[in-house]
VMD Tcl script that builds the backbone (N, CA, C; Angstrom):
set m [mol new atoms 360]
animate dup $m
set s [atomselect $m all]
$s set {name element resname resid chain x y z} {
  {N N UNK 1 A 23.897 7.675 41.098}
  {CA C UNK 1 A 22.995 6.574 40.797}
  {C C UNK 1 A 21.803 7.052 39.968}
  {N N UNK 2 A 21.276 8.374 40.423}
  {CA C UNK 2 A 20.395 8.908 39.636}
  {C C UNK 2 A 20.540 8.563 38.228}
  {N N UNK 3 A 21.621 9.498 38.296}
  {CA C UNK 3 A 22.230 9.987 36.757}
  {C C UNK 3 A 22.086 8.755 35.512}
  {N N UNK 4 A 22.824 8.178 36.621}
  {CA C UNK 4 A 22.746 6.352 35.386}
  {C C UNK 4 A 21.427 6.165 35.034}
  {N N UNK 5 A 20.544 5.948 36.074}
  {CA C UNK 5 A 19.379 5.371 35.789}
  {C C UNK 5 A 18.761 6.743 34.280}
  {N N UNK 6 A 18.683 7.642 34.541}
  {CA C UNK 6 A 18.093 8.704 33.991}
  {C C UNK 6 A 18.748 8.611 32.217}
  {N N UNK 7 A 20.084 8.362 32.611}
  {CA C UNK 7 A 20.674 7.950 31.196}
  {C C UNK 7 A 20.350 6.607 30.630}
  {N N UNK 8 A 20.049 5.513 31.070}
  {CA C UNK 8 A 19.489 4.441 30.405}
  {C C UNK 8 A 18.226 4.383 30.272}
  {N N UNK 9 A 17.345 5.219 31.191}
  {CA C UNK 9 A 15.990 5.411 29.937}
  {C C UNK 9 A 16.113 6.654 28.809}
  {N N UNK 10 A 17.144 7.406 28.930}
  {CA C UNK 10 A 17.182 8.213 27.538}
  {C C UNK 10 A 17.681 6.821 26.728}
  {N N UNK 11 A 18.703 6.170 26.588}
  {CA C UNK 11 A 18.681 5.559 25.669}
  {C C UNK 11 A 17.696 3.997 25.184}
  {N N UNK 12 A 17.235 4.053 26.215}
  {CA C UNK 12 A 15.847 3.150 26.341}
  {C C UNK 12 A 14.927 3.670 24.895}
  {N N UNK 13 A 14.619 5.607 25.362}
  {CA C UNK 13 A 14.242 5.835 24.519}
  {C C UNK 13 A 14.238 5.846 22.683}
  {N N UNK 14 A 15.893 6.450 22.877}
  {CA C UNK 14 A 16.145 6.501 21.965}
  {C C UNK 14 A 16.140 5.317 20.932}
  {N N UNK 15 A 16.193 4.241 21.740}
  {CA C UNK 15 A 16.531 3.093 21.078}
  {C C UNK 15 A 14.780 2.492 20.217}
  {N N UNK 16 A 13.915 2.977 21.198}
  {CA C UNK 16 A 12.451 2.797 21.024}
  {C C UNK 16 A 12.233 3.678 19.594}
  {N N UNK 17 A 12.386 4.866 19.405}
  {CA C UNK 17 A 12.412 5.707 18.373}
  {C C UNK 17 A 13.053 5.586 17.487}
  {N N UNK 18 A 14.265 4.817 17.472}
  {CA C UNK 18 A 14.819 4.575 16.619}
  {C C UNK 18 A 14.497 3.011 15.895}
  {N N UNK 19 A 13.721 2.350 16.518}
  {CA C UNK 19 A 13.370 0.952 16.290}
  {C C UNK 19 A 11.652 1.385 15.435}
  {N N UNK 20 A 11.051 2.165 15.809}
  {CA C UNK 20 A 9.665 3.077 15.575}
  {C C UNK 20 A 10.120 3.635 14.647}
  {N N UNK 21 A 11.028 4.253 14.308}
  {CA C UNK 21 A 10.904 5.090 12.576}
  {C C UNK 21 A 11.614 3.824 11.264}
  {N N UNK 22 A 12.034 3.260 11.831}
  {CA C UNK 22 A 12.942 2.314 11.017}
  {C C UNK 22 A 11.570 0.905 10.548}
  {N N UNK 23 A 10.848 0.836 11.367}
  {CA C UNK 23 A 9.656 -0.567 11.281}
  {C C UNK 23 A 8.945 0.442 10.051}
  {N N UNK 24 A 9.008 2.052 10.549}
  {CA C UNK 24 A 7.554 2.686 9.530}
  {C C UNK 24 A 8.212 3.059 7.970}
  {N N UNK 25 A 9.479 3.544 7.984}
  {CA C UNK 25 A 10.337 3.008 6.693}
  {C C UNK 25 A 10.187 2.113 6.064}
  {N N UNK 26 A 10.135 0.417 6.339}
  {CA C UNK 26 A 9.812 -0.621 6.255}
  {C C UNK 26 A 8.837 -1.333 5.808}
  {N N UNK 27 A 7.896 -0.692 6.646}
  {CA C UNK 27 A 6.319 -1.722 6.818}
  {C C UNK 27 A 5.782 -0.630 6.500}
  {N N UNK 28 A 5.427 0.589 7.021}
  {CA C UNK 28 A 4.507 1.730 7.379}
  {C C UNK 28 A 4.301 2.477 5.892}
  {N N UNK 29 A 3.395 3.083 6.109}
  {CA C UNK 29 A 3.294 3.558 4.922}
  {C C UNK 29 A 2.145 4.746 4.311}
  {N N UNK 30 A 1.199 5.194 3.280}
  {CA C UNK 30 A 0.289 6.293 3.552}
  {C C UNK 30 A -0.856 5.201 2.796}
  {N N UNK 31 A -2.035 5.759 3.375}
  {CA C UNK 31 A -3.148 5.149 2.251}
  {C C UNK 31 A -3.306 6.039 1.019}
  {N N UNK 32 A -3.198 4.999 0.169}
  {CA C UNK 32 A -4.031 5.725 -1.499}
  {C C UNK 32 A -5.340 5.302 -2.081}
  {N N UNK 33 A -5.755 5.580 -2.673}
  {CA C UNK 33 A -7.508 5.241 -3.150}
  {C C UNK 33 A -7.408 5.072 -4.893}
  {N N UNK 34 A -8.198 3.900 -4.581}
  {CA C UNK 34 A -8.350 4.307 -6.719}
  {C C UNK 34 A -9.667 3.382 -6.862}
  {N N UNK 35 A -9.361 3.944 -8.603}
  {CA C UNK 35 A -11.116 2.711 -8.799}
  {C C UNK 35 A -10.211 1.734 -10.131}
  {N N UNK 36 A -10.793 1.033 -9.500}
  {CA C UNK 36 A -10.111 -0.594 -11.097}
  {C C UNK 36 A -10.786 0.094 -12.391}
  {N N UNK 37 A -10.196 0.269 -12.997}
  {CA C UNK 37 A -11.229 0.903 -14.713}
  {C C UNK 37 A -10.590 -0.376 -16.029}
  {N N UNK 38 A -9.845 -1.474 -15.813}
  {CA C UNK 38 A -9.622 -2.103 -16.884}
  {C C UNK 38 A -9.362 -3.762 -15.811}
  {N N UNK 39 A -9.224 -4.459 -17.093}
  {CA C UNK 39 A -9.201 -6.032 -15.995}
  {C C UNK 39 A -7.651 -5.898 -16.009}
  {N N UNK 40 A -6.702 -5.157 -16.352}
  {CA C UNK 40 A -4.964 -5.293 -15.649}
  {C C UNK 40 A -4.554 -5.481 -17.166}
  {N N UNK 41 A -3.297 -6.350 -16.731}
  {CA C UNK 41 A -2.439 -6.986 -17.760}
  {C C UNK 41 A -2.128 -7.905 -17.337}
  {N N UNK 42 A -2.755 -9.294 -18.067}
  {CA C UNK 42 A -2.605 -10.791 -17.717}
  {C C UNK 42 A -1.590 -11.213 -17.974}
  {N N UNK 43 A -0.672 -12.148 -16.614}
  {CA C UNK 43 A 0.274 -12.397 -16.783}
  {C C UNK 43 A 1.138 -13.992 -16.000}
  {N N UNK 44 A 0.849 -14.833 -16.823}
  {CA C UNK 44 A 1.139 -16.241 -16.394}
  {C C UNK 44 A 2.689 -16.651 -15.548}
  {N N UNK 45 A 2.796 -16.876 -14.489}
  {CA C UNK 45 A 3.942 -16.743 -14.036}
  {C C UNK 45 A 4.471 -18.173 -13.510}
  {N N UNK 46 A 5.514 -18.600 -12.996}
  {CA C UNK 46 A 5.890 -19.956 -12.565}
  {C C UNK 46 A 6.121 -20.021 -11.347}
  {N N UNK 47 A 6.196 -20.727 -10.249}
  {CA C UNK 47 A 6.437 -21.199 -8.710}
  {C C UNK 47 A 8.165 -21.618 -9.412}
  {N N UNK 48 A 8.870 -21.392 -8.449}
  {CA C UNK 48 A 10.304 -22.470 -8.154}
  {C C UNK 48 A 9.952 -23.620 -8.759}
  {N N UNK 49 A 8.949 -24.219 -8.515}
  {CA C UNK 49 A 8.945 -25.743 -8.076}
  {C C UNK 49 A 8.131 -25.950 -10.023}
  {N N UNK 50 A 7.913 -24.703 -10.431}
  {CA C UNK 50 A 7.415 -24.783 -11.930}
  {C C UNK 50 A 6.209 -24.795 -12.306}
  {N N UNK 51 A 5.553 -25.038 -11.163}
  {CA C UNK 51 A 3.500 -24.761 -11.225}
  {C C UNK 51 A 3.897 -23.162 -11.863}
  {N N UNK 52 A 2.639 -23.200 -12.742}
  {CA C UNK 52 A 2.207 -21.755 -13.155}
  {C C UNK 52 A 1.041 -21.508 -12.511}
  {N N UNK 53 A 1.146 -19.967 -12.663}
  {CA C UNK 53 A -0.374 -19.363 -11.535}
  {C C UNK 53 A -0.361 -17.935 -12.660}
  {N N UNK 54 A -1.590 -17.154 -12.276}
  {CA C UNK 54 A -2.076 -16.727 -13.008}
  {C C UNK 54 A -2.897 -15.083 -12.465}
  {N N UNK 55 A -1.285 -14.013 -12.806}
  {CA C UNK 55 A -1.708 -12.874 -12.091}
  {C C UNK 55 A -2.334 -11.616 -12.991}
  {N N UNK 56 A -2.974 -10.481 -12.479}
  {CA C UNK 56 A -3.162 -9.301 -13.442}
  {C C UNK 56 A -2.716 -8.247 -12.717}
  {N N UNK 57 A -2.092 -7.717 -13.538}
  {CA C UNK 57 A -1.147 -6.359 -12.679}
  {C C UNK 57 A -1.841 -4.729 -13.274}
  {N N UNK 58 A -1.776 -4.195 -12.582}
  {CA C UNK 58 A -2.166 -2.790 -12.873}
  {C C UNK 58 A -1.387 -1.645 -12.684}
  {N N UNK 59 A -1.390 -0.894 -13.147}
  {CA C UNK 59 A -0.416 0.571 -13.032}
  {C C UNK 59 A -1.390 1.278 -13.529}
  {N N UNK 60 A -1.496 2.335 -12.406}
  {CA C UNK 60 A -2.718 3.743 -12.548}
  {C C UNK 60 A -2.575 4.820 -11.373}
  {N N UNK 61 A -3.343 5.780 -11.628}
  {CA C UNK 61 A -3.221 7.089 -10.417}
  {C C UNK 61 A -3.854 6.283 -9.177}
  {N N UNK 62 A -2.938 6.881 -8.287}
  {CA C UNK 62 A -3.883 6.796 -6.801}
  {C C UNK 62 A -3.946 7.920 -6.036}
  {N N UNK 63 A -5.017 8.419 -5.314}
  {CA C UNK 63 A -4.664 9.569 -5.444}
  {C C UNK 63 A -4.839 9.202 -3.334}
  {N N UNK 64 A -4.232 10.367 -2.553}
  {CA C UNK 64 A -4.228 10.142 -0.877}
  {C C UNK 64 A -5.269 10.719 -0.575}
  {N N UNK 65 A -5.201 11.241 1.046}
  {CA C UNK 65 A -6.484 11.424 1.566}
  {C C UNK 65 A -6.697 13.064 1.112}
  {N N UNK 66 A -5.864 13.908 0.327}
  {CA C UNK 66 A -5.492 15.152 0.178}
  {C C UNK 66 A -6.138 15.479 -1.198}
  {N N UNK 67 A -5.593 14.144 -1.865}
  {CA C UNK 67 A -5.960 14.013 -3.415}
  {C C UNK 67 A -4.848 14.282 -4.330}
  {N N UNK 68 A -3.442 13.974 -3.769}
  {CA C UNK 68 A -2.258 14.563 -4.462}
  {C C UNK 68 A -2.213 12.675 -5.127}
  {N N UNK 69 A -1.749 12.945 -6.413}
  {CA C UNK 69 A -1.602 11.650 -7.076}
  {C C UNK 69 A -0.432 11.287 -7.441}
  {N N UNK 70 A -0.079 9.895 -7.535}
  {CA C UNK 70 A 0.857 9.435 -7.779}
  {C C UNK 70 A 0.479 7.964 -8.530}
  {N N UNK 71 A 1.551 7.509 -9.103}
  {CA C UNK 71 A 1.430 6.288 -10.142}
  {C C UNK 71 A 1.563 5.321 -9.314}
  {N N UNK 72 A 0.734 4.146 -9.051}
  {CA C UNK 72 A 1.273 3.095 -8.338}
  {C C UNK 72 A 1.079 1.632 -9.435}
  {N N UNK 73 A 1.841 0.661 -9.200}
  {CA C UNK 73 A 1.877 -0.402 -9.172}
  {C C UNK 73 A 1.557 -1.804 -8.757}
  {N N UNK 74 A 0.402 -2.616 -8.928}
  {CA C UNK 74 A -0.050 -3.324 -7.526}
  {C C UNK 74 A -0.862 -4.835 -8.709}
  {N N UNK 75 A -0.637 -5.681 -8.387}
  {CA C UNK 75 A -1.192 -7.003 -8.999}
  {C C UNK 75 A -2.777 -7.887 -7.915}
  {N N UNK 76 A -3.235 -8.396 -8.547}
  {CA C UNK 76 A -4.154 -9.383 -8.069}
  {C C UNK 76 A -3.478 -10.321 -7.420}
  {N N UNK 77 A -4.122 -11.287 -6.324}
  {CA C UNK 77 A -3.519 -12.261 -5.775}
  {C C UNK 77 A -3.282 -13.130 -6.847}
  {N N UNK 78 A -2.329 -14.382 -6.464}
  {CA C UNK 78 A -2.004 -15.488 -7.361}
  {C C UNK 78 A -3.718 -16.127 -7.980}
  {N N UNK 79 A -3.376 -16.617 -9.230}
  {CA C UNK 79 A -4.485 -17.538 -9.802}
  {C C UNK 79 A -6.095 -17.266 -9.209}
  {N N UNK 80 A -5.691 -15.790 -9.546}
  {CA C UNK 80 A -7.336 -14.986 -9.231}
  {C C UNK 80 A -7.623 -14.498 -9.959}
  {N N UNK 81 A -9.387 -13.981 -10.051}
  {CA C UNK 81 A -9.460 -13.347 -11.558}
  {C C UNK 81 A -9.159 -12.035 -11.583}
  {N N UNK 82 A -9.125 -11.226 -12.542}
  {CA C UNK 82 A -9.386 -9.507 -12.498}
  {C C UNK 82 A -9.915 -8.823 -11.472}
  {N N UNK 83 A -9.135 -8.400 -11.001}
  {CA C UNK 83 A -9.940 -7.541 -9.900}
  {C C UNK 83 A -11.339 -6.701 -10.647}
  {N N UNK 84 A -12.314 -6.760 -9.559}
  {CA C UNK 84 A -13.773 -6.427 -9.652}
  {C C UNK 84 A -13.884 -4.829 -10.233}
  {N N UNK 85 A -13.933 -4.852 -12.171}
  {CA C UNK 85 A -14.429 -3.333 -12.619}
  {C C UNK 85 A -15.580 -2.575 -12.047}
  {N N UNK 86 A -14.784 -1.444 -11.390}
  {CA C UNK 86 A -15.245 0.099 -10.591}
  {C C UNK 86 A -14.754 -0.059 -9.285}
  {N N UNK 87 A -14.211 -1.593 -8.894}
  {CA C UNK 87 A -14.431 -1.303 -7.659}
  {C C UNK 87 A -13.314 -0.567 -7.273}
  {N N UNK 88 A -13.465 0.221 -5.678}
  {CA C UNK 88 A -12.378 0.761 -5.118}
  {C C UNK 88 A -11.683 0.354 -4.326}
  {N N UNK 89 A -10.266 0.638 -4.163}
  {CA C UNK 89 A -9.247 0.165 -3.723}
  {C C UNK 89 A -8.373 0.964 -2.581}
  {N N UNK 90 A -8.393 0.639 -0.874}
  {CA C UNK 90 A -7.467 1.481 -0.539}
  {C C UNK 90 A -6.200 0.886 -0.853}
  {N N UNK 91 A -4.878 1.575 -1.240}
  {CA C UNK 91 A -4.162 0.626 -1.153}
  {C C UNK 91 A -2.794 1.369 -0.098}
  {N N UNK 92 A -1.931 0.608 0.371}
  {CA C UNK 92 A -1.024 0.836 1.391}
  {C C UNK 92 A 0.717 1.396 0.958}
  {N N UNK 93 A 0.670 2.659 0.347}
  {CA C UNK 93 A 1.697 2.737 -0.144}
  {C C UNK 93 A 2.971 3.294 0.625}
  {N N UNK 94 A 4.216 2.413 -0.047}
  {CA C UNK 94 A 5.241 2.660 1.204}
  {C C UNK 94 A 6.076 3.574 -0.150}
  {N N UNK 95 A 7.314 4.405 0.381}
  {CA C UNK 95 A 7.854 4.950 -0.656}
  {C C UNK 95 A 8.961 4.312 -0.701}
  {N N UNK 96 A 9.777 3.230 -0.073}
  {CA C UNK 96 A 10.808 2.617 -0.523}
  {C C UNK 96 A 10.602 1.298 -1.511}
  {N N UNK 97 A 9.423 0.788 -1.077}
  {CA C UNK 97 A 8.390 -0.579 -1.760}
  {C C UNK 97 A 7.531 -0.250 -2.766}
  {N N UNK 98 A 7.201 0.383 -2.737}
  {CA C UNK 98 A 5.542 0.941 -3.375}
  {C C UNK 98 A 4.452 0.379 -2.777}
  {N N UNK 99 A 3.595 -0.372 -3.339}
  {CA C UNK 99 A 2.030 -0.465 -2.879}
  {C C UNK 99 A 2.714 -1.940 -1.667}
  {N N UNK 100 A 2.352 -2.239 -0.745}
  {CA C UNK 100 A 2.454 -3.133 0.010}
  {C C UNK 100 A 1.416 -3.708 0.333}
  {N N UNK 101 A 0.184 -3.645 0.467}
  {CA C UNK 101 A -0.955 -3.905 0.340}
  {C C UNK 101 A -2.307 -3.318 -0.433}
  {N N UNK 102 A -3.362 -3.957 -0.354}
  {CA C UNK 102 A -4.405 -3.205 -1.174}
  {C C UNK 102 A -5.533 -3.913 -0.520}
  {N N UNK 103 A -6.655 -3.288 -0.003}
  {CA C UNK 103 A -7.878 -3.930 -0.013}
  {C C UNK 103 A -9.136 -3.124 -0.790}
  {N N UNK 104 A -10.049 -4.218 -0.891}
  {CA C UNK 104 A -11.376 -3.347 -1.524}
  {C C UNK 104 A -12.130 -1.985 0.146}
  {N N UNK 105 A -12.846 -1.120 -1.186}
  {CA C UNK 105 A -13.281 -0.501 0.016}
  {C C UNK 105 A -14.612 -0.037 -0.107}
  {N N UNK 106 A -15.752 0.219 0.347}
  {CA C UNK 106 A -16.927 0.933 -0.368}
  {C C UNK 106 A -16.729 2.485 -0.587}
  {N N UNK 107 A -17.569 2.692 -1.580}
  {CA C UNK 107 A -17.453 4.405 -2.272}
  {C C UNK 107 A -17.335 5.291 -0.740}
  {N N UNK 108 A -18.396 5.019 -0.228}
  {CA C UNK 108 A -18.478 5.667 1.119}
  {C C UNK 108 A -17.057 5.886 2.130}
  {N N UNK 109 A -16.103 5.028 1.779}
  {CA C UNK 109 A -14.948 4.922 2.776}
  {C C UNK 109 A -13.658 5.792 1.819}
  {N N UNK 110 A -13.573 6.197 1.016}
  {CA C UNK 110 A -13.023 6.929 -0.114}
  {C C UNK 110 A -13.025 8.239 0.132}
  {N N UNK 111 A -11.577 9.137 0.779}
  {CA C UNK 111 A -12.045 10.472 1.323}
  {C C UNK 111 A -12.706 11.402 -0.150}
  {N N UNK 112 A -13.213 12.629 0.333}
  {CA C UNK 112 A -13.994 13.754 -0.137}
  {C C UNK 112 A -12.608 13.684 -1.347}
  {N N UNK 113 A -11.770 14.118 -1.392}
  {CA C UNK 113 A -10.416 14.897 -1.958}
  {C C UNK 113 A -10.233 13.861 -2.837}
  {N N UNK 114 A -10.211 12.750 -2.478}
  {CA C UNK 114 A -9.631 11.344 -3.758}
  {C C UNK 114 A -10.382 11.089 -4.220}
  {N N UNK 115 A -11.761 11.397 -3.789}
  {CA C UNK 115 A -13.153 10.486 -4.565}
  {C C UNK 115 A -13.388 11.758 -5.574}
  {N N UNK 116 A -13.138 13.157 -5.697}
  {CA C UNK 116 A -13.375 14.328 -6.731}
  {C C UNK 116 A -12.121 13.682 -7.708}
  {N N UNK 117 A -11.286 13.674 -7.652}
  {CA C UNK 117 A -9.838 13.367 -8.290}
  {C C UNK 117 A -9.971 12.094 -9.165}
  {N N UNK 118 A -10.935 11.104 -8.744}
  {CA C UNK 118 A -11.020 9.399 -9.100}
  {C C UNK 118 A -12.564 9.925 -10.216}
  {N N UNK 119 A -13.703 10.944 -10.040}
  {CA C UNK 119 A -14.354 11.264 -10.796}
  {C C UNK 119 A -14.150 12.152 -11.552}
  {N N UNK 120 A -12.751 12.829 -12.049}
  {CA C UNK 120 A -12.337 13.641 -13.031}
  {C C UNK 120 A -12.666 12.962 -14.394}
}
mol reanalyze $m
mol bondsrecalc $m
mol representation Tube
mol addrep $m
């Protein structure tokens, strides 16, 4: 009786760990840092339904909390303006997706390693 029980929380576990690396594949992801230096590339797009809206996309270094850089990809919300020149950006990068999120951040919240790398 032991035995059973002892074997269905190993696979209790396993099943937990295996549900936990598969969500962070997915969703999960590393933070990157950058600063906006241009207003994007404006780009008018359509809904299904045929409304147009009105995005700016960017491609530039981001660099992690280490300062190792990489190219990311990441747009403004729908029918918003340019994201705000200098400001900084953490953004949420996954490596099967790329950027999955982005928020603004103050200079102050920008590690030591990315903020030398972003003032090169």
């Amino acid at each position: 009786m032991k035995g059973k029980i002892i074997f269905a929380l190993l696979i209790v576990v396993a099943l937990v760990v295996a549900g936990y690396t598969w969500y962070q594949s997915e969703y999960g992801g590393e933070n990157y840092y950058t600063q906006i230096v241009s207003t994007g590339k404006k780009e008018v797009q359509k809904t299904d339904s045929g409304e147009k809206f009105t995005r700016y996309f960017y491609n530039q270094a981001v660099f992690n909390k280490d300062g190792k850089e990489i190219q990311a990809e990441f747009s403004s919300v729908a029918n918003a303006e340019p994201l705000r020149k200098n400001a900084y950006l953490e953004i949420l990068y996954n490596k099967k997706k790329g950027v999955i999120s982005w928020q603004e951040v103050e200079e102050k919240d920008v590690p030591k390693p990315a903020m030398e790398k972003l003032k090169e």
